[in-house]
PAPA-902927 format. One record per residue (C-alpha): residue in three letters; x, y, z. Coordinates in steps of 0.05 Angstrom, whole numbers, plus 5000, padded with zeros to 4 digits. Example, Ala and Ser with C-alpha at 12.3 -4.5 7.8 and 13.67 -1.06 7.14 Angstrom:
2
R  type    c1    c2    c3
R   Ala  5246  4910  5156
R   Ser  5273  4979  5143
REM end
This chain:
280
R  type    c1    c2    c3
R   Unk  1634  8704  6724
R   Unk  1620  8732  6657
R   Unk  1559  8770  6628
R   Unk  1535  8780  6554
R   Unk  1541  8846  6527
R   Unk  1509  8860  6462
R   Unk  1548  8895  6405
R   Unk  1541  8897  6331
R   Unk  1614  8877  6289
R   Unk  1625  8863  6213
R   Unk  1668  8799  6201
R   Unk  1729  8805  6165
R   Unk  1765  8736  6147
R   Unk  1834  8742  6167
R   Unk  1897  8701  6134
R   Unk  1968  8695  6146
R   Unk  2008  8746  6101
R   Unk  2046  8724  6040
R   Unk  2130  8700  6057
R   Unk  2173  8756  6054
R   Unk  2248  8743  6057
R   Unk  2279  8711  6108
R   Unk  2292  8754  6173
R   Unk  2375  8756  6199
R   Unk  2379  8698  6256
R   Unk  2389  8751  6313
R   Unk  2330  8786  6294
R   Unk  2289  8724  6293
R   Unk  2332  8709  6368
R   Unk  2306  8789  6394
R   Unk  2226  8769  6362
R   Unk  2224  8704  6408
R   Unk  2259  8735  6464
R   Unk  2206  8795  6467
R   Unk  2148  8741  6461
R   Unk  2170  8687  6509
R   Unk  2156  8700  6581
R   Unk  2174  8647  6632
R   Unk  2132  8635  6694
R   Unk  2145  8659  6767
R   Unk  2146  8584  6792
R   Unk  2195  8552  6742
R   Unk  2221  8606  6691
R   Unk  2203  8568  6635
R   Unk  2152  8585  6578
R   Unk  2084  8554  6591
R   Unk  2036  8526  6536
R   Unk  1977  8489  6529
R   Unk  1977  8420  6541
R   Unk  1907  8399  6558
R   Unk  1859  8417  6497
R   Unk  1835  8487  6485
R   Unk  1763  8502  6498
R   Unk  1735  8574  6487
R   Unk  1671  8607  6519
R   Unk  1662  8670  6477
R   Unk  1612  8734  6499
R   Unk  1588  8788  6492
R   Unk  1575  8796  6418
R   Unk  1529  8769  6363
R   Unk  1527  8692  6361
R   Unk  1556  8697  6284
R   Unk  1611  8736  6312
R   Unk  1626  8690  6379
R   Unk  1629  8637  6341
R   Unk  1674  8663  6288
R   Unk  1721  8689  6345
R   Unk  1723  8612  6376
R   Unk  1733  8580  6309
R   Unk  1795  8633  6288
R   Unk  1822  8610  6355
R   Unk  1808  8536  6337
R   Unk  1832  8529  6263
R   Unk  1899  8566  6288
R   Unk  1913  8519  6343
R   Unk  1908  8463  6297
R   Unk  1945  8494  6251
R   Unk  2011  8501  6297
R   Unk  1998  8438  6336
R   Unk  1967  8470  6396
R   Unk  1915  8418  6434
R   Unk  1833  8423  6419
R   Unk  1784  8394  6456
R   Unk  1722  8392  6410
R   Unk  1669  8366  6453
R   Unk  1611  8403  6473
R   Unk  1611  8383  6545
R   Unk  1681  8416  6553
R   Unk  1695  8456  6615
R   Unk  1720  8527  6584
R   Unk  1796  8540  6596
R   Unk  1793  8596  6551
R   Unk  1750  8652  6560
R   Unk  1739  8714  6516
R   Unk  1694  8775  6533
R   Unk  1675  8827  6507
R   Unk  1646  8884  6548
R   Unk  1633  8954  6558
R   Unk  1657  8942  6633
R   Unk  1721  8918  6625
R   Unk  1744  8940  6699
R   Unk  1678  8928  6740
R   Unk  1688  8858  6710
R   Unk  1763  8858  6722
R   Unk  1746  8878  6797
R   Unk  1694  8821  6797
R   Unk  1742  8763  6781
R   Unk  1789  8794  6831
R   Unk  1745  8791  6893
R   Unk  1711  8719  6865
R   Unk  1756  8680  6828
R   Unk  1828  8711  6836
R   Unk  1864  8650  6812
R   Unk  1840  8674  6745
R   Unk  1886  8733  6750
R   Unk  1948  8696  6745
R   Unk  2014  8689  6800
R   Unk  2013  8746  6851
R   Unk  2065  8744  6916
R   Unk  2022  8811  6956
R   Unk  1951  8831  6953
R   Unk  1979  8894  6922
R   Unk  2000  8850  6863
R   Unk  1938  8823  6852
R   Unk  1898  8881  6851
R   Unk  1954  8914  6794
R   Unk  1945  8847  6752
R   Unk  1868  8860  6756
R   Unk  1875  8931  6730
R   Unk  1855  8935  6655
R   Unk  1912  8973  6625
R   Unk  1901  8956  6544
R   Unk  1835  8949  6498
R   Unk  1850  8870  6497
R   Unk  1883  8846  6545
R   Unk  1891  8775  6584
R   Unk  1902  8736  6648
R   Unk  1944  8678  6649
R   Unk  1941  8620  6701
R   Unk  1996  8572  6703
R   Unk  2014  8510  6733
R   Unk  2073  8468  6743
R   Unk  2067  8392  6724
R   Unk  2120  8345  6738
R   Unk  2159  8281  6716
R   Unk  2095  8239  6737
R   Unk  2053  8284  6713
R   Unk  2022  8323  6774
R   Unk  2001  8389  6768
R   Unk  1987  8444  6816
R   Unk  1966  8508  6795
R   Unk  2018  8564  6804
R   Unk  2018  8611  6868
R   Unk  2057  8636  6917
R   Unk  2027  8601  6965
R   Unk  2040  8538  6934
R   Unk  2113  8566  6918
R   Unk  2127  8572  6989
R   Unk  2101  8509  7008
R   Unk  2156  8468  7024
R   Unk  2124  8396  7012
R   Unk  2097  8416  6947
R   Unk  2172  8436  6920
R   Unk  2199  8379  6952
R   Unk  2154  8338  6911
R   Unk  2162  8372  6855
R   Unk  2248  8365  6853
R   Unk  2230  8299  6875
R   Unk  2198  8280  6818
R   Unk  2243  8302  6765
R   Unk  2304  8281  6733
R   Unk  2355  8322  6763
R   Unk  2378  8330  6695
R   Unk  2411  8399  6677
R   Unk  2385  8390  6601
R   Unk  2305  8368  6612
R   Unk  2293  8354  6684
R   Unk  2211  8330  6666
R   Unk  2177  8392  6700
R   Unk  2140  8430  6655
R   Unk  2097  8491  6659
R   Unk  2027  8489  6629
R   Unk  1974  8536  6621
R   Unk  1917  8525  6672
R   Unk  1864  8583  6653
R   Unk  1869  8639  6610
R   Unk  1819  8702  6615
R   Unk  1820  8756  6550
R   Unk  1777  8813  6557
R   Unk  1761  8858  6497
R   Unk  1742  8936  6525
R   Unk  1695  8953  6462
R   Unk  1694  9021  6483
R   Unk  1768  9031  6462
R   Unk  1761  8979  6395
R   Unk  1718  9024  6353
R   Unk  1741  9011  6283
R   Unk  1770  8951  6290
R   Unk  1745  8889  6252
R   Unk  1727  8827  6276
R   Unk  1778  8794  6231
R   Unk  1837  8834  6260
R   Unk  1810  8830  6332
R   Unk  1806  8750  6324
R   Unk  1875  8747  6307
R   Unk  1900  8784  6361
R   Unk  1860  8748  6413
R   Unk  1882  8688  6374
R   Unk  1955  8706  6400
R   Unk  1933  8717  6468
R   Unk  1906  8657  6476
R   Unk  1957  8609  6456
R   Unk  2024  8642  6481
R   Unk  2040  8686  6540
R   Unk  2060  8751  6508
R   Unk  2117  8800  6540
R   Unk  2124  8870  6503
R   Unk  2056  8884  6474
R   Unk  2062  8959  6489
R   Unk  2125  8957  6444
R   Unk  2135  8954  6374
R   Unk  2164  8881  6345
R   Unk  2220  8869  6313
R   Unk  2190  8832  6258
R   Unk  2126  8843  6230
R   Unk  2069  8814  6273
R   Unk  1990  8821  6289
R   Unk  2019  8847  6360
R   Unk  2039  8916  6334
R   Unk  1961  8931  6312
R   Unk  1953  8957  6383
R   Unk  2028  8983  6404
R   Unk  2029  9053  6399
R   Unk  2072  9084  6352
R   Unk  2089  9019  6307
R   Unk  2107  9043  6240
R   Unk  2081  8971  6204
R   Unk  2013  8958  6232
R   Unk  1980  8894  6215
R   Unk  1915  8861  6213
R   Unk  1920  8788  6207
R   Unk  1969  8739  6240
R   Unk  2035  8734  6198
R   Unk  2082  8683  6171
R   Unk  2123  8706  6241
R   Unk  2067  8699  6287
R   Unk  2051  8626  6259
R   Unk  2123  8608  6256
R   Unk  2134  8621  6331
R   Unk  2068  8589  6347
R   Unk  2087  8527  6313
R   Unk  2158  8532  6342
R   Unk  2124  8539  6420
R   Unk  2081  8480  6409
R   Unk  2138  8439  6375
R   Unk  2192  8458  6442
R   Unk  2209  8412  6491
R   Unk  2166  8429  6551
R   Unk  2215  8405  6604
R   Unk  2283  8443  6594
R   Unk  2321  8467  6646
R   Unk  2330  8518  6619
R   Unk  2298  8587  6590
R   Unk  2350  8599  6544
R   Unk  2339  8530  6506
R   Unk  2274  8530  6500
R   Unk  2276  8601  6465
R   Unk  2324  8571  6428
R   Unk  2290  8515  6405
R   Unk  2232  8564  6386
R   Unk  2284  8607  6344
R   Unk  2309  8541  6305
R   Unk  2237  8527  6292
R   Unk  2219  8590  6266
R   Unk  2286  8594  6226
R   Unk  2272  8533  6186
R   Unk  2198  8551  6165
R   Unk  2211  8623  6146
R   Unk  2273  8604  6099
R   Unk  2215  8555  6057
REM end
């Protein structure tokens, strides 16, 4: 699916920025709300749950590499699953390309699962148009109180025996009912054409983001400082490493309960999580 494109890029290590004081509790509420986006098939937030393996492109070796290992050393560092072996099958993939579309258009006619949930073919050609200079593709699938998974699509969502199943194996609980939703794939393409000037450090970060948490709002500016705004047009605080926020929701996302009812609580949870680490 993917093809190596050649570019030169200076590293730049990247660290989380020094504590600042403690954010008000409904601004910390309005930071998780913009990040958290619940799936089409269950409306909660999804996550990793099978380890993380990356297939980087489309730059120097030194620079692939550094990309996958930013993406590594941060998932450990907020609890998020790693699978380090070298036979791993690549659940993460980052490219970068000078064809960001042409490739988008590719996935889309050969492997449109990659794109994420789409109810129309209209909807899945929008979700394969490239709108940002990184940008990424989520699939997501629902796995329930036995632990069966099916990848999420409206197909399957209108399949009557697979939502019967899926009620049916849960706890019919209106606090954690045992259905959880996991990511599945997760595509990040970075258009080089429109990342001129941009370090590798900064860039790794970003992508870091993408590729452990689902992001709403990216075109907006945050309401706490965050490596998100480096690409939001018109952000008055632009930064270019992950910060204490970013890491703080990570580690509250990877620390929720997978299988709440409900939206609300798992934000929630998140908030408490982030809450208690930014007040150290």
């Amino acid at each position: 699916m993917v093809r190596n494109f050649a570019v030169c890029a200076g590293l730049l290590m990247a660290s989380v920025l020094p504590a600042a004081s403690q954010p008000a509790p409904d601004t910390i509420a309005q930071f998780v709300a913009s990040f958290a986006t619940p799936t089409h098939t269950t409306g909660k937030i999804a996550r990793w749950k099978s380890g993380i393996c990356l297939l980087t492109v489309g730059q120097q070796p030194a620079v692939t590499k550094f990309v996958s290992d930013r993406v590594k050393e941060v998932a450990v560092q907020v609890g998020a699953p790693v699978n380090d072996s070298p036979t791993c099958t690549p659940n993460i993939e980052i490219v970068f390309t000078t064809l960001a579309q042409p490739l988008l258009d590719s996935v889309r006619a050969r492997q449109s699962e990659y794109l994420g949930y789409a109810n129309t073919t209209a909807e899945r050609e929008s979700l394969a148009t490239v709108t940002r200079p990184l940008q990424a593709w989520y699939s997501t699938q629902t796995t329930d109180l036995r632990g069966y998974s099916q990848i999420d699509s409206a197909g399957a969502r209108l399949n009557k025996n697979f939502s019967d199943a899926i009620l049916a194996r849960s706890t019919g609980s209106l606090i954690s009912d045992g259905v959880s939703s996991d990511f599945n794939h997760i595509l990040i393409v970075a258009d080089i054409t429109k990342l001129k000037g941009y370090e590798a450090g900064p860039m790794a970060d970003y992508i870091t983001m993408l590729a452990l948490a689902d992001l709403g709002s990216l075109d907006t500016c945050q309401p706490l400082p965050s490596i998100e705004n480096m690409l939001a047009k018109g952000c008055e605080s632009k930064k270019g490493a992950l910060t204490e926020n970013d890491i703080a929701y990570l580690r509250g996302l990877y620390r929720m309960s997978p299988d709440r009812k409900l939206l609300s609580s798992q934000r929630n949870e998140i908030a408490d999580t982030m809450k208690t680490a930014l007040a150290r």
